[in-house]
C-alpha positions in Angstrom: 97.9 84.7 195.8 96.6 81.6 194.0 98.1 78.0 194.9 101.5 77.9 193.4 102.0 74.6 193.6 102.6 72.8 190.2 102.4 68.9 191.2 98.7 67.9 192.0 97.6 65.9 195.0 98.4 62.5 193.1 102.0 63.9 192.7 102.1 63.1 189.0 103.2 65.2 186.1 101.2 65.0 183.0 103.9 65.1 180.6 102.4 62.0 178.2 100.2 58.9 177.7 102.2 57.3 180.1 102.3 59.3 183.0 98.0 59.5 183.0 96.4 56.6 184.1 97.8 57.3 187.2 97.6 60.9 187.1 93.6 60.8 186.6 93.0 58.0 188.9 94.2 60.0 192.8 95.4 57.1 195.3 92.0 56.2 197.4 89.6 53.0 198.1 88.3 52.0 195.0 84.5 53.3 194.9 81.9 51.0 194.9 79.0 51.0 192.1 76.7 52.6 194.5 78.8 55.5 195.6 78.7 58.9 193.3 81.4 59.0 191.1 83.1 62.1 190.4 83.9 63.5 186.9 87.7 63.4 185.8 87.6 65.9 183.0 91.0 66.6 180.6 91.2 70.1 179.1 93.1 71.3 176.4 94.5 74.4 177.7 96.2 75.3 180.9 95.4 78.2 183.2 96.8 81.5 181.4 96.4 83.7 184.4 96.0 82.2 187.3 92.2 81.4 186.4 91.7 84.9 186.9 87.8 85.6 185.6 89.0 88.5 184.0 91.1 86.7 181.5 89.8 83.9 179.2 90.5 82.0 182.0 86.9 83.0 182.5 85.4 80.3 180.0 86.9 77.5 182.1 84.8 78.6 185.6 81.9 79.0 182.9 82.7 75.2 182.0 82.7 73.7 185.1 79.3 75.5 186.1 81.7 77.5 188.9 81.2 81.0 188.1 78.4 82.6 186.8 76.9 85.7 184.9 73.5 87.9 185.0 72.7 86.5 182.1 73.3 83.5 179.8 72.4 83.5 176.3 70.3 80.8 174.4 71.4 79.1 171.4 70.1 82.2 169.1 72.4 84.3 171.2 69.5 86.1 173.0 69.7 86.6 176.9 68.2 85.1 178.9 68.3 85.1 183.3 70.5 83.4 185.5 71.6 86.0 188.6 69.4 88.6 187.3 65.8 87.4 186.8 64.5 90.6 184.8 65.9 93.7 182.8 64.4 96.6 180.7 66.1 99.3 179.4 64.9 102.9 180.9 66.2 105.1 177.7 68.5 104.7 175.2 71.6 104.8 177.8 70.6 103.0 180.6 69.6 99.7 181.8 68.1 98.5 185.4 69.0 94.5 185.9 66.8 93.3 188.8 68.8 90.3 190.8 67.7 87.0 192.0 67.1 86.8 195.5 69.0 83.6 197.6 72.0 83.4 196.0 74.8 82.5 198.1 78.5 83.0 196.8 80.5 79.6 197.6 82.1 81.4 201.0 78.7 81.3 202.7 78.4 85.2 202.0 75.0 86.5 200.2 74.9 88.5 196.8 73.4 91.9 197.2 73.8 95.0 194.7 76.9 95.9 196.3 78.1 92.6 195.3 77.2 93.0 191.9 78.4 96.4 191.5 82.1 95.2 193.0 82.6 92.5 190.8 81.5 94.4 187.0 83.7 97.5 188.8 86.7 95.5 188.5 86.6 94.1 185.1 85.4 98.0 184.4 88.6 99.1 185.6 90.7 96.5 184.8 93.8 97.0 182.8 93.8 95.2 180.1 90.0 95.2 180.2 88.0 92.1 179.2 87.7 91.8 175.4 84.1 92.4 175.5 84.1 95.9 177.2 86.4 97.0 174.2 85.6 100.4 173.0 82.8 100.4 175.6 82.2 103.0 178.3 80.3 101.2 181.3 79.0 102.8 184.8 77.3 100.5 187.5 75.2 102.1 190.5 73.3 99.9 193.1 69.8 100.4 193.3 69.3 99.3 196.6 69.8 95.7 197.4 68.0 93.9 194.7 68.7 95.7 191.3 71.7 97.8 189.6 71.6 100.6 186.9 74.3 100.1 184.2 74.5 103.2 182.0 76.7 103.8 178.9 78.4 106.9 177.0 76.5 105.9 173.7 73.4 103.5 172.9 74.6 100.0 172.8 71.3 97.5 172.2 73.8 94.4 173.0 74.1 95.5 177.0 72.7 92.1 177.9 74.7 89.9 176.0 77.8 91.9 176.7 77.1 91.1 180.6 76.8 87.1 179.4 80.6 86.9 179.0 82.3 84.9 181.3 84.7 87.6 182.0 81.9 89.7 183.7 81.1 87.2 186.4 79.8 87.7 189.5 82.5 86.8 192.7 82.7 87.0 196.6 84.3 89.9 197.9 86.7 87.6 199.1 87.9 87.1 195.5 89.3 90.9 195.0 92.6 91.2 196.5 94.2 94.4 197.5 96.9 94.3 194.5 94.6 93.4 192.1 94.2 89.9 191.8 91.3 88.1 191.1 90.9 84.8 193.2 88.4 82.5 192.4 88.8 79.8 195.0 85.7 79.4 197.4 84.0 82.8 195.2 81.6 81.8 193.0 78.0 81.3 193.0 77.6 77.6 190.4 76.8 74.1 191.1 80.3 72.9 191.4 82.4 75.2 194.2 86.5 75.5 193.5 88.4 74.5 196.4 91.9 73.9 194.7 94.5 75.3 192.3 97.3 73.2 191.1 99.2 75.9 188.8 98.8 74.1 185.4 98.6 70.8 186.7 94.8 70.3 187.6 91.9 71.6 189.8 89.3 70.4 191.9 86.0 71.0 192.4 82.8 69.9 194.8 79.2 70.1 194.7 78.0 73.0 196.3 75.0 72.3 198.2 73.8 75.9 198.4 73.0 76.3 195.4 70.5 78.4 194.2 69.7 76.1 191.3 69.1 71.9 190.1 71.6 70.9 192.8 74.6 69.2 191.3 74.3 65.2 190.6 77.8 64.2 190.5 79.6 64.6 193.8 82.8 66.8 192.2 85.3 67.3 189.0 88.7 66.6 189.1 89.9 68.5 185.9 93.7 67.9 184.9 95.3 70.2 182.0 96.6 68.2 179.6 97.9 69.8 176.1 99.3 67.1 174.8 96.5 65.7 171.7 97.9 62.2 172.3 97.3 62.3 176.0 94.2 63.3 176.0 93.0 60.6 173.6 94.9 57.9 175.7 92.6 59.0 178.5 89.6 58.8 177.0 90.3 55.1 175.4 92.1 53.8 178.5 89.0 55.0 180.4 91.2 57.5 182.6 89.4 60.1 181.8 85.6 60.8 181.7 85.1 64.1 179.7 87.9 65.4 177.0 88.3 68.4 175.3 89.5 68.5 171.8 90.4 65.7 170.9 93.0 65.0 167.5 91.6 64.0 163.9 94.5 61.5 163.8 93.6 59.4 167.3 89.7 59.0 166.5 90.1 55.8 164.6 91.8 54.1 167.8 88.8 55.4 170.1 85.4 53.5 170.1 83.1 55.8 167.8 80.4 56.2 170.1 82.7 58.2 172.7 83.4 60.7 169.9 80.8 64.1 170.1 81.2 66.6 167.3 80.0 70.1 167.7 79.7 73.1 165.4 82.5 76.2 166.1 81.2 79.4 165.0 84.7 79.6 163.5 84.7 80.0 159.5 87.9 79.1 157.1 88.1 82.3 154.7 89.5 82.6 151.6 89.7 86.8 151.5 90.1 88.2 148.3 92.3 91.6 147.7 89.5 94.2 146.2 91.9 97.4 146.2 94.9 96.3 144.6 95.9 93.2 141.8 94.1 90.6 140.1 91.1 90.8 142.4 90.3 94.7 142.5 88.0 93.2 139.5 84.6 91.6 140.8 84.4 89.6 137.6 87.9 87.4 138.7 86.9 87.5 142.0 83.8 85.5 140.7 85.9 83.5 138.6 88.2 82.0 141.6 85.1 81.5 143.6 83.8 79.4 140.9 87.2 77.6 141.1 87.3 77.1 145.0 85.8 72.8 145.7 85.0 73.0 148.9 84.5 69.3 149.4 88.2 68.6 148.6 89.1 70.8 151.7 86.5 69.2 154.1 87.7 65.3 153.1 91.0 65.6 152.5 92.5 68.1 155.4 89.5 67.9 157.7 88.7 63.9 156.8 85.1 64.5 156.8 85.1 66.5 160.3 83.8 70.1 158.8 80.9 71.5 157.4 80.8 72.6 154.0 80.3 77.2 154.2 77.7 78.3 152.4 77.7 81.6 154.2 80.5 83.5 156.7 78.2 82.1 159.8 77.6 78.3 159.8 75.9 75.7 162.1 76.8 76.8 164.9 74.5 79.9 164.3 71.6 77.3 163.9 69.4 80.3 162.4 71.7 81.6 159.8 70.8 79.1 157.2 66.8 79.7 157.3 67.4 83.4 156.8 70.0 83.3 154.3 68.6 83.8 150.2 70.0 82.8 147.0 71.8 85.9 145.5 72.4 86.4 141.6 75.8 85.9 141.0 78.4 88.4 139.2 79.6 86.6 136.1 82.9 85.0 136.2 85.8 86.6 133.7 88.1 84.4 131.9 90.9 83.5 133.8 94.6 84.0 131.3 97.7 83.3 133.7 97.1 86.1 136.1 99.7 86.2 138.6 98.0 86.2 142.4 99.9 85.3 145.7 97.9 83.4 147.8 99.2 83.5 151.6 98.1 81.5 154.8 100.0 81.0 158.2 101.4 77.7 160.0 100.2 78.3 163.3 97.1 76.0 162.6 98.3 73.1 161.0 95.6 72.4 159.0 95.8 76.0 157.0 99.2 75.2 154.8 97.7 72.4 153.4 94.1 73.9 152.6 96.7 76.6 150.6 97.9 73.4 149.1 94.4 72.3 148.1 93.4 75.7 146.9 96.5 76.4 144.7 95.8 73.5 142.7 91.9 74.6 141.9 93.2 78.1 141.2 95.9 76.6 139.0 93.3 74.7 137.1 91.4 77.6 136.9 94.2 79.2 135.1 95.7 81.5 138.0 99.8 81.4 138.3 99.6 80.9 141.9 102.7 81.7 144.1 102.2 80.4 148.1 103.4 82.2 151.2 103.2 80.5 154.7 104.8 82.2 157.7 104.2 82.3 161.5 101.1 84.4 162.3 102.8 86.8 163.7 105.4 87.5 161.1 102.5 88.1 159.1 99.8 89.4 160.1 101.1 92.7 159.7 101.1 92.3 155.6 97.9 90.7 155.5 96.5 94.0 157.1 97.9 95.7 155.0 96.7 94.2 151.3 100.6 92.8 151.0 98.8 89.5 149.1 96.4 89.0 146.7 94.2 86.1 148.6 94.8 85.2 152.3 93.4 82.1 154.5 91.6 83.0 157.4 90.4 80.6 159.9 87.8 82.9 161.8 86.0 83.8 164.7 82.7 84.5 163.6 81.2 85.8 167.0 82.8 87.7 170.2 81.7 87.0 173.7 78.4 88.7 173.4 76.9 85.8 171.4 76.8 88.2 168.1 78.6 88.3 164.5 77.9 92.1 163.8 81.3 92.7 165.1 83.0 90.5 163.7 81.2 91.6 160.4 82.5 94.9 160.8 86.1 94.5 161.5 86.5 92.2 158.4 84.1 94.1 156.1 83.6 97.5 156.8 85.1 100.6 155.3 86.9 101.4 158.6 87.3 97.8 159.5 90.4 96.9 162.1 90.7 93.7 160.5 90.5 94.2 156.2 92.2 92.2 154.9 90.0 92.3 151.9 90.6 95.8 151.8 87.2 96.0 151.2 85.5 99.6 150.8 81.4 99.1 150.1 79.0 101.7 150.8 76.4 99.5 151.1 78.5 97.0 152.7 78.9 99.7 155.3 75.6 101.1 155.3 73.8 97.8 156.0 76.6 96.6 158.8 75.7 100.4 160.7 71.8 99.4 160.3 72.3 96.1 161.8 74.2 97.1 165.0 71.6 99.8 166.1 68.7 96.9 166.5 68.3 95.3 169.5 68.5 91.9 169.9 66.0 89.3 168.5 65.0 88.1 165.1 65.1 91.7 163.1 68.6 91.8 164.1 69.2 88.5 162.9 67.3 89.5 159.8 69.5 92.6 159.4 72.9 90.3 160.0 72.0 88.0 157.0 71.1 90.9 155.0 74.6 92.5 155.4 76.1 88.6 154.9 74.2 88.7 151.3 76.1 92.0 150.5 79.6 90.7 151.5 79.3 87.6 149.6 78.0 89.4 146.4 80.8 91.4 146.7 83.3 87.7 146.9 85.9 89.9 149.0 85.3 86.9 151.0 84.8 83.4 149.6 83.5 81.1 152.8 85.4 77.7 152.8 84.3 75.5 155.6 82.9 76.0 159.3 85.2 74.3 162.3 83.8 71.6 164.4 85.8 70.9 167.9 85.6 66.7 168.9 84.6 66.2 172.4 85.0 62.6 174.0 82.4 61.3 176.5 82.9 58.0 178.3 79.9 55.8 177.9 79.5 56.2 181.5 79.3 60.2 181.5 75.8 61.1 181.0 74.4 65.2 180.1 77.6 66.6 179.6 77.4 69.6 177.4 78.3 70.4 173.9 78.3 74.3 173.3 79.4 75.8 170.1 80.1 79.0 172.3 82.2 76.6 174.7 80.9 78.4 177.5 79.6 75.0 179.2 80.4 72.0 179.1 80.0 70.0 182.8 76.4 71.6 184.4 74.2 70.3 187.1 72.8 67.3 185.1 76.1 66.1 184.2 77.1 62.7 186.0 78.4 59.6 185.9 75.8 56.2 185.3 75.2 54.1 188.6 76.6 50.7 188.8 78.7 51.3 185.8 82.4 50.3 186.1 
């Protein structure tokens, strides 16, 4: 079993601003400027399960360079190596993955086939699976020590990037208990090793000097969970902290403004639109409360400036979306005379009610009666699924683990969708999401993916309002940390803390 011990080594709890100065800072000789700092990182979220790889638990060991995958994916979302070097795909079922040789898991033992096999077994088998073998059918066979043959019950092009998840990491035998735990202490192949579990207080990590990579240049990570927003900006502006995740829209104007890093979510805001039933089964008013939706209002006065305006469903964090993406002749708007539409959003993400705000006064002026429902997600999710409301706010997930929006696309937009809430039923709609999830990855894919974007949006089931952006904080002494739309990385090999600094 993991550590279940709660209170870190410093004995603090990190309940608030208060308690963290000392929390971050563990009682030892104060370094000098010529020893190797370590990094004291603050995260957002506390372990779920254990920091179990086959939970998302599995994107923090990606984040502290800890565990790793066969593959990693680039910032077009196509695969590239990491633990296996090579890969070609034999027929339209199989695939052979050729390992690199020399890598040592953190326990001293070496990764073989067997290894390999073991680890992509259990997440195989695992109940619940990992989100990214969902609907897929997966069987893993060593090919003697250096390569393995993953075979599936139906063509899937997107093997590779479904192996880039960090749910499919690779761990020490050590690391599969007999009841079915996953432990990832002293199991992992990264830059930094894990060598403690405090619950949901903090972890600790150290360079690991058999590494089969760029050797680690700071010395370790001290990561404490922290979900308190406050907190975690106290931290970064007392200088407690060195890396912080997340950080809250209303603390940025007490924290210097070059510490504050922005980066692109591939998560979109939606407006979805209610084409089977009420006001909007008619393309020509769903054109006329696009026309009506001001986007900037949203981004300066909810997000204060911290959002990029959507132009499509995938924004900046897809950096090649926008180069494919055409103008499209728009359906002309009808006039608008006191039609009745109920326009529902959820509270869980605080900034939602008041974008419904925002929006209910621009379909108001655009001569909608507009009638607002807010609930807890999941007191209404079910009627959103089910077309209870003419319009519904959406904030989004535009990609799944394997780096790719086709998905996505599909459960929103297609025919058979899981997730309709536009109740949207297109033939070509359909026709051009099937096309574009039979090509393999690359840029015809990518070509196909905006293609089937143009055909939603002409449709204006879905009217794009803004693309997230999450706020990192980076002491001015942190140097290469990284900032990844995907959130798969954040502290890597370069990462480390400026000589001589204070």
């Amino acid at each position: 079993m993991l550590n279940p011990r709660i209170i870190g080594p410093t004995g603090c709890l990190l309940a608030g601003s208060l308690l963290l100065g000392g929390c971050f800072e563990p009682a030892k000789p104060k370094e000098s400027a010529a020893e190797e700092k370590r990094i004291r990182l603050a995260m957002l979220q506390p372990p779920r399960s254990g920091l179990t790889p086959l939970s998302d638990d599995a994107f923090k060991l990606s984040r502290w360079s800890n565990a790793e995958t066969l593959v990693v994916l680039n910032a077009n979302g196509d695969a590239e190596p990491a633990l296996a070097t090579e890969w070609q795909q034999i027929d339209e079922r199989r695939w052979r993955f050729v390992l690199r040789q020399g890598v040592s898991f953190h326990d001293g033992s070496v990764m073989t086939a067997q290894s390999v096999v073991r680890s992509l077994s259990a997440a195989i088998n695992a109940a619940p699976k990992p989100r990214i073998l969902d609907g897929v059918e997966l069987s893993i066979t060593a090919e003697g020590d250096n390569a393995v043959l993953i075979a599936t019950a139906r063509p899937d092009p997107l093997i590779p990037q479904r192996l880039s998840s960090p749910q499919l990491a690779i761990l020490a035998e050590r690391a599969y208990t007999a009841n079915g735990v996953v432990n990832p202490l002293q199991a992992g192949t990264g830059a930094f090793v894990l060598t403690e579990i405090n619950g949901t207080s903090s972890a600790r990590l150290n360079r690991f000097d058999g590494y089969w990579g760029e050797k680690a240049a700071a010395p370790g990570i001290d990561v404490s969970f922290v979900p308190d927003s406050n907190a975690r900006a106290a931290a970064l502006r007392t200088g407690s902290a060195d890396l912080v995740e997340a950080l809250p829209v209303s603390q940025l104007p007490l924290i210097e403004a070059g510490l504050i890093h922005e980066v692109p979510m591939p998560r979109t805001n939606t407006l979805y639109l209610n084409t089977r039933v009420g006001a909007f089964r008619d393309p020509a008013v769903r054109a006329a409360a696009a026309a009506a939706v001001q986007r900037q209002q949203l981004v300066d006065n909810v997000y204060e400036g911290r959002a990029d305006l959507a132009t499509g469903l995938l924004g900046p964090a897809l950096p090649w979306a926008a180069s494919l993406r055409q103008p499209q002749p728009a359906i002309p708007p009808a006039a608008v005379k006191g039609q009745t539409i109920t326009l529902a959003t959820f509270s869980d993400r605080a900034e939602l009610p008041e974008v419904a705000v925002y929006l209910a006064q621009q379909l108001s002026a655009a001569g909608f009666t507009v009638k607002q429902e807010v609930r807890e997600y999941a007191h209404i999710e079910a009627d959103a699924l089910a077309g209870k409301f003419d319009a519904f706010i959406l904030s989004r997930a535009t990609v799944l683990d394997s780096g790719d929006p086709v998905a996505y696309m599909y459960s929103d937009f297609a025919c058979r969708g899981s997730f309709n809430i536009a109740q949207l039923c297109d033939p070509a709609v359909d026709k051009a999401l099937t096309h574009a999830a039979t090509i393999p990855a690359g840029a015809q894919r990518r070509q196909a993916i905006i293609e089937a974007e143009s055909l939603i949006l002409a449709t204006h089931a879905a009217i794009p309002l803004l693309h997230e952006r999450v706020i990192q904080g980076e002491a001015a002494t942190l140097q290469h940390a990284e900032r990844d739309p995907r959130e798969r990385r954040l502290v890597t090999p370069r990462s480390v803390i400026s000589a001589g600094q204070p």
